[in-house]
C-alpha positions in Angstrom: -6.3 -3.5 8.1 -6.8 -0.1 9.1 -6.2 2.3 11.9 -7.2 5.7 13.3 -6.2 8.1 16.2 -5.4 11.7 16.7 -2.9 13.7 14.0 -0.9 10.6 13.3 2.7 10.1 14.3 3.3 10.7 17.8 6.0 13.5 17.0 8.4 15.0 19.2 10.0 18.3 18.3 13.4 16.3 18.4 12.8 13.0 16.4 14.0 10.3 18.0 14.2 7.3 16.0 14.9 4.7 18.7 11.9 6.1 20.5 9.8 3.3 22.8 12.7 0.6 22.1 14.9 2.5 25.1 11.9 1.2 27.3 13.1 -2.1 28.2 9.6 -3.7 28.4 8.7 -2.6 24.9 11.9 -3.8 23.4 10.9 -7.2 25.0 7.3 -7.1 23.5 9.0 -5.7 20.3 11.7 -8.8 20.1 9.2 -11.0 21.0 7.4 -9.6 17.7 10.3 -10.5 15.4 10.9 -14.1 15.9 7.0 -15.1 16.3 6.8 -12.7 12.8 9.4 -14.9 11.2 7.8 -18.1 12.8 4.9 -17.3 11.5 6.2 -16.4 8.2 7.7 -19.8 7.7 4.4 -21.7 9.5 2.2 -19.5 6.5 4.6 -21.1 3.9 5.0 -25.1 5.0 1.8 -26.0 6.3 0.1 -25.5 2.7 3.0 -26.4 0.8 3.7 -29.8 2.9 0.4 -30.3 1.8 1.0 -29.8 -1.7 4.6 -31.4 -2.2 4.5 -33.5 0.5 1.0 -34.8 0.4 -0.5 -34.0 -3.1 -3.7 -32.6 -1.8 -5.9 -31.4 -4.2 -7.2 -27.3 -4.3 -10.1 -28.7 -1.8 -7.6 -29.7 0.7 -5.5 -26.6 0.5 -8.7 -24.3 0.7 -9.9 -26.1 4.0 -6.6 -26.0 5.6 -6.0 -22.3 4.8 -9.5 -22.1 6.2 -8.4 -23.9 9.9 -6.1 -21.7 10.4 -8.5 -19.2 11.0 -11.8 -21.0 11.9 -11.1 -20.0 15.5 -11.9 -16.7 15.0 -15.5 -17.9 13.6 -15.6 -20.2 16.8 -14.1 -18.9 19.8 -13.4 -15.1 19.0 -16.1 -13.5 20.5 -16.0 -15.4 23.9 -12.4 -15.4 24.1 -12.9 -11.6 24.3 -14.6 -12.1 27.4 -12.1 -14.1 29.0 -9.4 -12.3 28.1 -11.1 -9.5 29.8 -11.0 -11.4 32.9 -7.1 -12.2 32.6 -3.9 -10.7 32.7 -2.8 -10.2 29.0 1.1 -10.8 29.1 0.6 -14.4 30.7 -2.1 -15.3 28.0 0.6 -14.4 26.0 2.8 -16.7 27.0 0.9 -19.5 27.4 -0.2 -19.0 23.4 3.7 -19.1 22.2 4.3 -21.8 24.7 1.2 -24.2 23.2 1.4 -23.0 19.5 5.4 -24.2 20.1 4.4 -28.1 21.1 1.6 -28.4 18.4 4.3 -27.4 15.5 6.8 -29.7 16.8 4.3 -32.7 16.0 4.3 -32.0 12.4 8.3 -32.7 11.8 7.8 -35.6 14.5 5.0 -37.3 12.5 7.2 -36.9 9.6 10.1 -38.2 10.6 7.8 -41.0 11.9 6.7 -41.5 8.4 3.0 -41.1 9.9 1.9 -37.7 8.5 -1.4 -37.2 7.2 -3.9 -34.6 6.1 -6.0 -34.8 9.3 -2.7 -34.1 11.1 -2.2 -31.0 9.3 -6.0 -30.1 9.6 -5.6 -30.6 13.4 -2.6 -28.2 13.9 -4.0 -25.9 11.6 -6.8 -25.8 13.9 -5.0 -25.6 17.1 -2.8 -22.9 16.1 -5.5 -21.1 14.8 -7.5 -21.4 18.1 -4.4 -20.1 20.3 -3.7 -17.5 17.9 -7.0 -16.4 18.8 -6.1 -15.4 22.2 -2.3 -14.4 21.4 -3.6 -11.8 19.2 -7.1 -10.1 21.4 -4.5 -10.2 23.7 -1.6 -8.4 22.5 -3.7 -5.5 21.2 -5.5 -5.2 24.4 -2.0 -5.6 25.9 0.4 -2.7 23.8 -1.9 0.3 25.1 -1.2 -1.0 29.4 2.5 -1.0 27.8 3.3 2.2 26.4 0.1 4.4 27.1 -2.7 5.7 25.0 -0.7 8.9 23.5 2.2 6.3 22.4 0.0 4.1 20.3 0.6 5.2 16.6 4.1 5.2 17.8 4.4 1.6 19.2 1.7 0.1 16.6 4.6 1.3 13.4 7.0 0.5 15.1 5.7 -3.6 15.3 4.4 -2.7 11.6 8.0 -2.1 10.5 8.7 -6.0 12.5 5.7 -7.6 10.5 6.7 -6.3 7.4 10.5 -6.9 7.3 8.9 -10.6 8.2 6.7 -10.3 5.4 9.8 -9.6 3.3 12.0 -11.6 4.7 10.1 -14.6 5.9 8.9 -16.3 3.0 12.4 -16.2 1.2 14.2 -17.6 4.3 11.3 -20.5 4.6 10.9 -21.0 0.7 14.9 -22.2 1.5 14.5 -24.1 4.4 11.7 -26.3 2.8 13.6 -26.6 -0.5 16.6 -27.6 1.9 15.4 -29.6 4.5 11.0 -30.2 3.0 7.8 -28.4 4.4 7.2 -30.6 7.5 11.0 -30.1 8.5 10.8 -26.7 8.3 7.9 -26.3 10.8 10.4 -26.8 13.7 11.8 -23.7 13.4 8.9 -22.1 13.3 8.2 -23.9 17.1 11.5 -22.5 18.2 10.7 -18.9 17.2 7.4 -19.1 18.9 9.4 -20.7 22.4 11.7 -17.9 22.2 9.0 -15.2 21.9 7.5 -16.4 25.2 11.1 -16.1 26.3 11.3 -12.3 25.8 7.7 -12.0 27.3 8.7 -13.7 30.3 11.7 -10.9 30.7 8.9 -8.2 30.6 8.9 -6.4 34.1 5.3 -4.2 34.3 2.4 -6.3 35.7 -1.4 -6.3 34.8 -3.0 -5.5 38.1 -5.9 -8.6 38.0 -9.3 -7.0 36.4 -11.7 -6.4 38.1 -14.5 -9.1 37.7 -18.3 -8.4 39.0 -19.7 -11.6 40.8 -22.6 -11.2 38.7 -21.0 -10.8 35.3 -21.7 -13.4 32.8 -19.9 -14.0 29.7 -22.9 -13.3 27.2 -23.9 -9.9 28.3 -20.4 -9.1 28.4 -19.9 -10.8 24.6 -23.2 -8.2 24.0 -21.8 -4.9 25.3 -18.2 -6.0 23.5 -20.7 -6.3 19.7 -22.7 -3.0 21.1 -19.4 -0.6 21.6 -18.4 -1.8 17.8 -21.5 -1.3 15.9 -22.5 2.1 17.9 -20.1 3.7 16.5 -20.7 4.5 12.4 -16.9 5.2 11.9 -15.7 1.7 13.3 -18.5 -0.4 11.9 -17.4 0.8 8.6 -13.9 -0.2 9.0 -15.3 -3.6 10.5 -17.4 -4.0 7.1 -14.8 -3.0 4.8 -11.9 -5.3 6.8 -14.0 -8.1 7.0 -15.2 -7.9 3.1 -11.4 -7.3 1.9 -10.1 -10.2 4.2 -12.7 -12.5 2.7 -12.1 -12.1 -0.8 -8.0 -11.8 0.1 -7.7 -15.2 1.4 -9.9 -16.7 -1.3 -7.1 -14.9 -3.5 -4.1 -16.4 -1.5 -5.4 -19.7 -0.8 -5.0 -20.2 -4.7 -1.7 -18.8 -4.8 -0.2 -21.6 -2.9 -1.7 -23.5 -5.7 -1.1 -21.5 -8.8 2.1 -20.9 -8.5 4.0 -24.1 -8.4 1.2 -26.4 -10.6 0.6 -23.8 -13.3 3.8 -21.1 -13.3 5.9 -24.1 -12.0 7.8 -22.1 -9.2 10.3 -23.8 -7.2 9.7 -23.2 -3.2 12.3 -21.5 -3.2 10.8 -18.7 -5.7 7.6 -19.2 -4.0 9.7 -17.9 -1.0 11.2 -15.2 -2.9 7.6 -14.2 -4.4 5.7 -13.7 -1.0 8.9 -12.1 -0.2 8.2 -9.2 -2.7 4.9 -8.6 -1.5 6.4 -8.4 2.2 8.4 -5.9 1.0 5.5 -3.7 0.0 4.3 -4.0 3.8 7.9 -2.9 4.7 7.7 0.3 2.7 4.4 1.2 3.8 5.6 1.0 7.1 7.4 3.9 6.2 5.4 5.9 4.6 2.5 5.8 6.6 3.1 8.7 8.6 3.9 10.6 5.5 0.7 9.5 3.7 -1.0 9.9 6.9 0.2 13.9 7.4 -0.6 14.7 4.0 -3.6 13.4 3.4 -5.5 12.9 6.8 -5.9 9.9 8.4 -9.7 9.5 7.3 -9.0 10.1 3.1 -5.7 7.7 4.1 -7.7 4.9 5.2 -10.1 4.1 2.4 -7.8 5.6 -0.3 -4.6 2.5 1.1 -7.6 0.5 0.5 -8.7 1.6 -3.0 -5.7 2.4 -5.2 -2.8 -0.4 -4.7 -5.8 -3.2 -5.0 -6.1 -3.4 -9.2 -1.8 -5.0 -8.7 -3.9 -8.2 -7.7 -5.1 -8.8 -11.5 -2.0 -9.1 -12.4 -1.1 -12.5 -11.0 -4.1 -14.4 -12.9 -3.0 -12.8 -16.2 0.7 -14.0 -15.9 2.0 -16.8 -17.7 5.3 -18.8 -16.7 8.5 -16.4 -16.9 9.2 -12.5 -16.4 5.2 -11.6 -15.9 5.4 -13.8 -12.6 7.3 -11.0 -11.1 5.4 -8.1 -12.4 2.4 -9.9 -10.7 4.8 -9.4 -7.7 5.3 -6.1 -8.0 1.6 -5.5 -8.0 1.4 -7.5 -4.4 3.5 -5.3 -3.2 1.9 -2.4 -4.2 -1.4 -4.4 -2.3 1.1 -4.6 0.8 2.0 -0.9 1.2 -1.7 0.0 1.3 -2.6 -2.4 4.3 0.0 -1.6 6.4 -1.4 1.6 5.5 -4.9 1.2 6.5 -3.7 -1.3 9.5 -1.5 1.3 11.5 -4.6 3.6 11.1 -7.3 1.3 12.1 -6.0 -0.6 15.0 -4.6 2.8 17.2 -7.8 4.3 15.9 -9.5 1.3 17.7 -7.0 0.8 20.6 -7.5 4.4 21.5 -11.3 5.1 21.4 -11.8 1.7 23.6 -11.7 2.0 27.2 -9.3 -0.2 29.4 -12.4 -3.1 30.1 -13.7 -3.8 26.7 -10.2 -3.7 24.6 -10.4 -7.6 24.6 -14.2 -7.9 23.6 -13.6 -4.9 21.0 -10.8 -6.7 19.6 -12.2 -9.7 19.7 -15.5 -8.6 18.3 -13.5 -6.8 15.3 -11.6 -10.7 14.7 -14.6 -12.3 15.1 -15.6 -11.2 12.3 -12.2 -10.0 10.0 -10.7 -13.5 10.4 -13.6 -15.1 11.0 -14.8 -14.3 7.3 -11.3 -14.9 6.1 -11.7 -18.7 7.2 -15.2 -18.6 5.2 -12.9 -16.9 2.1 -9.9 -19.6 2.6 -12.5 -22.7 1.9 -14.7 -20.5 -0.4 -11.1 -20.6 -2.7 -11.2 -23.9 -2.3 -14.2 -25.0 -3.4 -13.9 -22.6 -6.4 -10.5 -23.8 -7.2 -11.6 -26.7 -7.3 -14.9 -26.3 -9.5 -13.4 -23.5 -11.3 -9.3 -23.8 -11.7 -7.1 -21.4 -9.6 -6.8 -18.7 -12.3 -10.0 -18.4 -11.9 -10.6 -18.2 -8.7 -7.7 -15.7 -8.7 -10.0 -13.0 -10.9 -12.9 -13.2 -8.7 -10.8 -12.6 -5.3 -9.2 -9.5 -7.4 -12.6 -8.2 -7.9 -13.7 -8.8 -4.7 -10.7 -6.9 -3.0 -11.1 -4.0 -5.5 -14.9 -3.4 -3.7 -13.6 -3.5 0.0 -12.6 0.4 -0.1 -17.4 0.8 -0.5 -17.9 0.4 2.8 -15.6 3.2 4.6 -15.9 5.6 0.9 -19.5 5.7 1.7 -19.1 6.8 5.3 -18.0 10.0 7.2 -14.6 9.0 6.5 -15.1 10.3 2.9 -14.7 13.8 4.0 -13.2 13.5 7.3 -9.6 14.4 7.4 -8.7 13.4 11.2 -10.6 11.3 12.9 -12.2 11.2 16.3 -9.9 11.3 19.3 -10.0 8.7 22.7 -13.2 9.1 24.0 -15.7 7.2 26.6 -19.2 5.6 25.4 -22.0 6.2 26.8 -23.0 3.2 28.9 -24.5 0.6 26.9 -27.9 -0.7 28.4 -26.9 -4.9 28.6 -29.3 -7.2 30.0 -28.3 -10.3 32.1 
């Protein structure tokens, strides 16, 4: 969600708009950003919804395969720290859009086949999940080796802005394509924007010199130092506490909303689209104001204050019935949206900065662990209310939930802090083989 760093926007006395896309390598990392975004986007939107339509699977299901998506983190996040640590980033890269690519083409196969099932869906939910994994450690470990520490608020908007116009236009474009051509269909696009990503990483021209691996090193005192850097540090633990809380109760929210919206306010896919779509707009305009927010109000009261105020918009989806409420509840997504890509810019240069070069993959991994490692726990914890308790329901409680995420960073120094600390080295940490 959140990030932190020194005065926010990197700001030259001339602005330059275009900025870090003249660098060609950055403009190959930043295209490679757009058509996984939309990929992704479209992968979000199918895979629950070809459950749905496709396979009538009950609010169980859904909540389960929400939850694969994202078990990986639970299961393999803190290792794959480790190893990425070990690697170079930008071929781990590659190899994640090249994998992810195969395992979505099976979907439309299978369907075509007339052989799809539920445990099919489970499986590549899983799979993508688990490569997703390493794509991700990776390219946060990856952007600071590409444009340097003092460009990092610089190049982390500028793939906010890329995320967010997905956001916005991603669902509407997929809500389409499954209303045109069904869920399952739609999933091959999705496995040709994630071959042409690895495309435009191939193109990139700077090389990773290989890390440098001690003979003696082994992967859980190296998972231990990765967990020790994080919680050593009062300011990050708080933003790990309050991400991981808010991305628990979020995806309890939006693992319903799959559900709720075409079952009970009998939305087309195509208005399902158009609905996510609104809420990606939100992230689009927070993309922009973020370094205005940022400047005026400090990047420590602009963290848990993005987190705070835009989070009451989720009640409104719950309390809408069928008809013009539907898109007020919209409205009040995108009000959600601005706020994290508020907190996110913050948080992750905040991160990306104050880690040395050797534990960016275990931080990152350590933060995902747990974020998206307690969003998979809120995915099937949606599900099992949903099931037990109706989606509207289950859609109150996640809006309460998300409304307490802001406790954890309010009730640290970040309540009065108006910048926050700069890059600096830990002290060693003390790690026993």
């Amino acid at each position: 969600m959140i990030a932190i760093g020194a005065p926010v926007p990197d700001a030259p006395a001339k602005r330059d708009r275009l900025g870090l896309l003249r660098e060609p390598d950055f403009r190959g990392l930043f295209l490679s950003t757009t058509v996984a975004q939309f990929g992704y986007q479209i992968s979000t939107l199918a895979l629950p919804l070809a459950a749905v339509i496709a396979l009538d699977a009950g609010e169980f299901e859904v909540g389960l395969l929400s939850s694969m998506t994202m078990a990986a983190f639970l299961l393999i996040g803190l290792p794959a720290g480790a190893w990425i640590d070990r690697m170079r980033r930008r071929r781990v890269l590659i190899v994640s859009d090249v994998v992810r690519a195969v395992v979505l083409m099976t979907v439309p196969v299978a369907w075509w086949a007339d052989a799809l099932t539920i445990w099919q869906l489970y499986a590549v939910a899983f799979l993508i999940g688990v490569f997703t994994v390493f794509f991700d450690v990776s390219y946060q470990s990856y952007l600071p080796h590409l444009v340097g520490r003092d460009r990092l608020v610089e190049g982390n908007a500028k793939l906010e802005v890329v995320r967010s116009t997905a956001h916005l236009g991603g669902p509407v474009l997929a809500g389409q394509l499954i209303g045109w051509l069904t869920a399952p269909v739609a999933l091959a696009f999705d496995a040709v924007a994630m071959g042409a990503s690895a495309l435009f990483l191939v193109r990139i021209r700077r090389r990773e010199s290989k890390p440098e691996v001690a003979h003696d090193a082994r992967i859980a005192a190296e998972i231990k130092e990765g967990l020790a850097f994080v919680f050593s540090n009062r300011i990050l633990a708080s933003i790990v506490a309050a991400t991981s809380w808010w991305n628990l109760c979020m995806s309890a929210y939006l693992a319903m909303v799959v559900v709720f919206l075409p079952r009970t306010l009998g939305l087309t896919p195509g208005e399902i689209g158009l609905f996510f779509g609104v809420f990606g707009a939100g992230g689009l305009i927070g993309a922009f104001v973020t370094g205005p927010v940022t400047n005026r109000l400090g990047q420590g009261r602009a963290i848990w204050l993005a987190a705070l105020v835009p989070s009451p918009g989720l009640f409104l989806l719950p309390a809408a019935e069928p008809g013009w409420q539907v898109w007020i509840a919209a409205a009040g997504m995108g009000a959600v949206g601005v706020g994290s890509v508020v907190y996110n810019v913050n948080q992750v240069s905040f991160r990306q900065r104050l880690t040395p070069d050797r534990l960016l993959g275990r931080m990152n991994a350590t933060v995902r662990f747990l974020a998206w490692g307690l969003s998979a726990v809120g995915a099937l914890i949606g599900g099992i209310l949903g099931e037990f308790a109706g989606a509207r329901a289950t859609l109150w409680i996640g809006a309460v939930g998300v409304c307490l995420a802001f406790l954890p960073v309010f009730f640290s120094p970040l309540r009065n802090l108006r910048d926050l600390p700069g890059p600096a080295e830990p002290e060693p940490v003390a790690v026993s083989g």
